[in-house]
N, C-alpha and C positions, 0 to 999 in steps of 0.2 A: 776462855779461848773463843776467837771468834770463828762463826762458819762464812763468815764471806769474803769469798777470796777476788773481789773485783780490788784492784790497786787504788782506785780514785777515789773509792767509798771509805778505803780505810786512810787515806793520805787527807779524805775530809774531812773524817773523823777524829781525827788527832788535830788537828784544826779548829776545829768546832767546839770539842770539847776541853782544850787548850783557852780558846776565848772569852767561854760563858757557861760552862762549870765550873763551880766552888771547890769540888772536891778534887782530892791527889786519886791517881787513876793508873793501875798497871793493865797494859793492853797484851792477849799476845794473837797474833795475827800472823794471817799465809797472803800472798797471791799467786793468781797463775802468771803464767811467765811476762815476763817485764823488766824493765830497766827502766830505775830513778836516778833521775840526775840533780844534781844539786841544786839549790835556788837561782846559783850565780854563775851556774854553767851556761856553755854554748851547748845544746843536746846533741846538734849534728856533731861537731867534733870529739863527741863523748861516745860515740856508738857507731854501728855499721848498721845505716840506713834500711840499706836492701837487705840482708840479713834479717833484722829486724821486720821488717813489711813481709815480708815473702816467708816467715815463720810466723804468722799474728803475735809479734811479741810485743806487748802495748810500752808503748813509752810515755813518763810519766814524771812530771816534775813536785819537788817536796817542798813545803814548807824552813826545813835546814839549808845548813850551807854543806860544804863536805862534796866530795866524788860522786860520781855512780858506782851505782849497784846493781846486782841483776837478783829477781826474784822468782822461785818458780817454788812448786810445789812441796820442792824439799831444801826450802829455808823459810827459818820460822821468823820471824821479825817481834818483837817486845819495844814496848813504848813507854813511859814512865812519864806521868804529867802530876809535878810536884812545884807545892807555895816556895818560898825560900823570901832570905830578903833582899833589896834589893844590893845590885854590885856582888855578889856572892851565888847567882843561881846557876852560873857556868860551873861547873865541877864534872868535869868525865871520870877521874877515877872512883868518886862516889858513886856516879850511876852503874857504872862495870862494875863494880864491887859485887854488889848481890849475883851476877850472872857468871864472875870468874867464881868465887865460894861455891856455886855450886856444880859447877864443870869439875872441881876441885873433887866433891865427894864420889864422883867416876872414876877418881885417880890420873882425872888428865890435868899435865903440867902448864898451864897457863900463863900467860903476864901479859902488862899491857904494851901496845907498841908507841911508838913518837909521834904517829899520827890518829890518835885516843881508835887503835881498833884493838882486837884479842889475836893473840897468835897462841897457836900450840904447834909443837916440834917446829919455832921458827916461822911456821904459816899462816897466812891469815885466815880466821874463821868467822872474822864475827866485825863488821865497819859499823861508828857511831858516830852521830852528831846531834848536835843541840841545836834549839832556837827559844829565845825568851820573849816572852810576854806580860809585861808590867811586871807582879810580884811573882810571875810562873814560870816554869822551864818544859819544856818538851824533851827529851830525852829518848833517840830512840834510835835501835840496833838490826844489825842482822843477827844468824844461827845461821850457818851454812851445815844442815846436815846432812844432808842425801841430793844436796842439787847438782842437777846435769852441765859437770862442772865444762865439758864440749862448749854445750849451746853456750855459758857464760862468756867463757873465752870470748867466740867468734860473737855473742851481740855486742861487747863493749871493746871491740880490737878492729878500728874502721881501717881502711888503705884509701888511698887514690889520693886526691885533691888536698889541698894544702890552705890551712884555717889561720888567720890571724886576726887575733883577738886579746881582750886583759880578761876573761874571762878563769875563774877557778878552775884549775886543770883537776884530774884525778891522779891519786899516786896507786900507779899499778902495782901491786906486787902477787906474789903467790899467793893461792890458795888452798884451801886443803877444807874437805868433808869431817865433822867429828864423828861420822862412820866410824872415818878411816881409824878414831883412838876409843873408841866401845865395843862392847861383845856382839858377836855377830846377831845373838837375836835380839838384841836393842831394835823396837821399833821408833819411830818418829812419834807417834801417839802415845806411848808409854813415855819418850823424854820429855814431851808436852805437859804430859799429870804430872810427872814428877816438878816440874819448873816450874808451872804454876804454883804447886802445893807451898813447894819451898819457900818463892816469891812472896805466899800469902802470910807465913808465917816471918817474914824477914820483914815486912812490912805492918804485919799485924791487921793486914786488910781484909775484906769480902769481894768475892767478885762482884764487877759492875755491869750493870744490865743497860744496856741504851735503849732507852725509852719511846714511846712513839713518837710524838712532838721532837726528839731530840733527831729520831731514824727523818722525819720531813726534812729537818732544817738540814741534814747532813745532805740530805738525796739535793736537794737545793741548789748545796754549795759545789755538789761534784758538776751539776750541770751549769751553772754559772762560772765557775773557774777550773774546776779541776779535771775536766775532759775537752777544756776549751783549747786552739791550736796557739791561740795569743797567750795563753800559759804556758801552753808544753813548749811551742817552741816561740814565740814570739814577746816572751821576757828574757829571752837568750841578748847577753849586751850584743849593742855593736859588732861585726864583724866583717872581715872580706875572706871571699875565697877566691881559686885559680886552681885549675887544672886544665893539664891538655889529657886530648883524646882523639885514640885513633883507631879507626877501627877500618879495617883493608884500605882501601884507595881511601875512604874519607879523612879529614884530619880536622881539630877544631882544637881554638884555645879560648878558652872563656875567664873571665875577670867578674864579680861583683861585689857591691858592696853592699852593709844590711842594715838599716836600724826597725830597731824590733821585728826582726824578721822580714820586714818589707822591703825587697828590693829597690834599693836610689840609685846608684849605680851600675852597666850591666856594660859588657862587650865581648864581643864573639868576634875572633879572626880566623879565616878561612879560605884555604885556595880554592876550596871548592862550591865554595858559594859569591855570588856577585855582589859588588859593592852593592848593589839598589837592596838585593835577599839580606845582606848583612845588615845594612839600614832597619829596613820593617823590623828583620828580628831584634835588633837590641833596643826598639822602640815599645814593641809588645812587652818584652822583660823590664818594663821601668815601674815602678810603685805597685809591682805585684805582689802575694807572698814566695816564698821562697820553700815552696811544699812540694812534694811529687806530685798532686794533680795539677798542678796549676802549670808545672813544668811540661808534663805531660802532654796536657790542652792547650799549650802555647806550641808544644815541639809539632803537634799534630795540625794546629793550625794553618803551620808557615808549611806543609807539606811534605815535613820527613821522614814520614811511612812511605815519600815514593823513593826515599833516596836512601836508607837504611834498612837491611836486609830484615827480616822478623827476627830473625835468633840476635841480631845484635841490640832492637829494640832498648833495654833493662840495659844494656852496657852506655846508650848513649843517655835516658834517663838518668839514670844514677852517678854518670858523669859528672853531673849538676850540682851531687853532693858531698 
């Protein structure tokens, strides 16, 4: 079990150790709160922006394909990086197997769903996806057991503005804590030894120790790609978005369009601003990114902290997104 619960270090690590370890490797890992979005997602449309920023909940893109997820202290995440041959390394019900069998010996009724996640009483508990690498598979899950199912909800349930894209959508469905199907004193740290234990013997493995040289090249990757915004949000395909906003007397409708995050496309219509003010501003919105500071320090530039009360501030920022 690992102690490091930063999300980038362990999303590089399965990465890392995916590309250039020899060995088959069971990982099981936490982080603190977060939401991962799929390789092939739009992030913005997978989550609620503000939410997310205004709780430090770090957003974070995977090396899989598959939905978001939200990760927080009480979901345990397990990773599985196994040889296979080629054409043959995709198998979800093989990788779930080991982790339904042992939900099994709790007495909780499991099976798998149509979209390779675990459900018990109907709910989902547990989202999985793969990604192959030559003769290798990645293979890796959640545990939902004691997570702050609240905060889940509202970071990956956005409103406002309106996203079109061919990007992988998420399939929402219910959730449910495996709390909710264990005895009350079931700890999270006692299901962890026991998982592990089981894992090791279903496996016939020894835990793996990340070594020094392996801990550099991983810290490496987290800062070279996996904390970078051209990953998290600027491998999002293509998209436009559109929302209007109104906030007392002001009104605005905005239009843009994105590749790889960068703004190409921008238009802002507004009665309450002048053709010349509409001009500069949708001149400044052109090949920018498409981030909250950049909105921010564009919104601030053209002068709309004189014309936007303080408390609606975060209503017209977020507008954006």
């Amino acid at each position: 079990m690992s102690n490091i619960t930063d999300p980038f270090y362990n999303l590089a690590a399965e990465e890392y150790l995916l590309k250039n370890s020899g060995q088959e490797i069971c990982m099981l890992w936490q982080s603190r709160p977060a939401v991962i979005v799929g390789k092939h997602q739009n992030a913005y449309a997978e989550i609620s922006y503000r939410y997310a920023l205004q709780n430090n909940i770090k957003i974070a893109r995977r090396l899989t394909g598959g939905g978001a997820v939200f990760h927080d202290t009480g979901n345990l995440n397990f990773s599985f990086i196994r040889k296979g041959e080629a054409g043959k390394l995709v198998d979800f019900q093989k990788h779930i197997k080991p982790v339904m069998e042992f939900l099994r010996t709790y007495g909780i009724d499991v099976r798998a769903g149509t979209k390779n996640e675990i459900l018990a009483g109907g709910r989902k508990i547990s989202g999985n996806a793969e990604h192959v690498f030559k003769n290798r598979v990645l293979h890796h899950g959640t545990l939902l057991f004691s997570t702050d199912l609240t905060a889940l909800n509202k970071a990956i349930t956005r409103s406002g503005g309106i996203y079109n894209d061919k990007a992988v959508q998420s399939n929402r469905r219910s959730v449910s804590n495996l709390s909710e199907f264990l005895p009350d004193e079931m700890t999270l740290e006692t299901f962890v030894r026991d998982l592990n234990g089981f894992l090791m013997d279903f496996f016939s493995g020894e835990p793996y120790v990340i070594q020094e040289d392996e801990d550099k090249a991983i810290q490496d990757l987290v800062r070279s790609k996996y904390m970078l915004w051209d990953w998290i949000y600027g491998w999002s395909p293509d998209y436009a978005f559109r929302n209007g906003i109104g906030l007392g007397p002001f009104k605005a409708f905005i239009q843009l369009k994105t590749h790889r995050g960068i703004i190409q496309e921008f238009r802002l219509e507004s009665g309450n601003l002048s053709v010349i003010r509409r001009a500069h501003l949708n001149h400044a919105f052109q090949n920018v990114r498409h981030a909250h500071i950049t909105v921010e320090t564009i919104l601030e530039d053209q002068g709309f902290r004189d014309m936007i009360p303080e408390r609606n501030w975060d209503d017209l920022v977020f507008g954006f997104f």
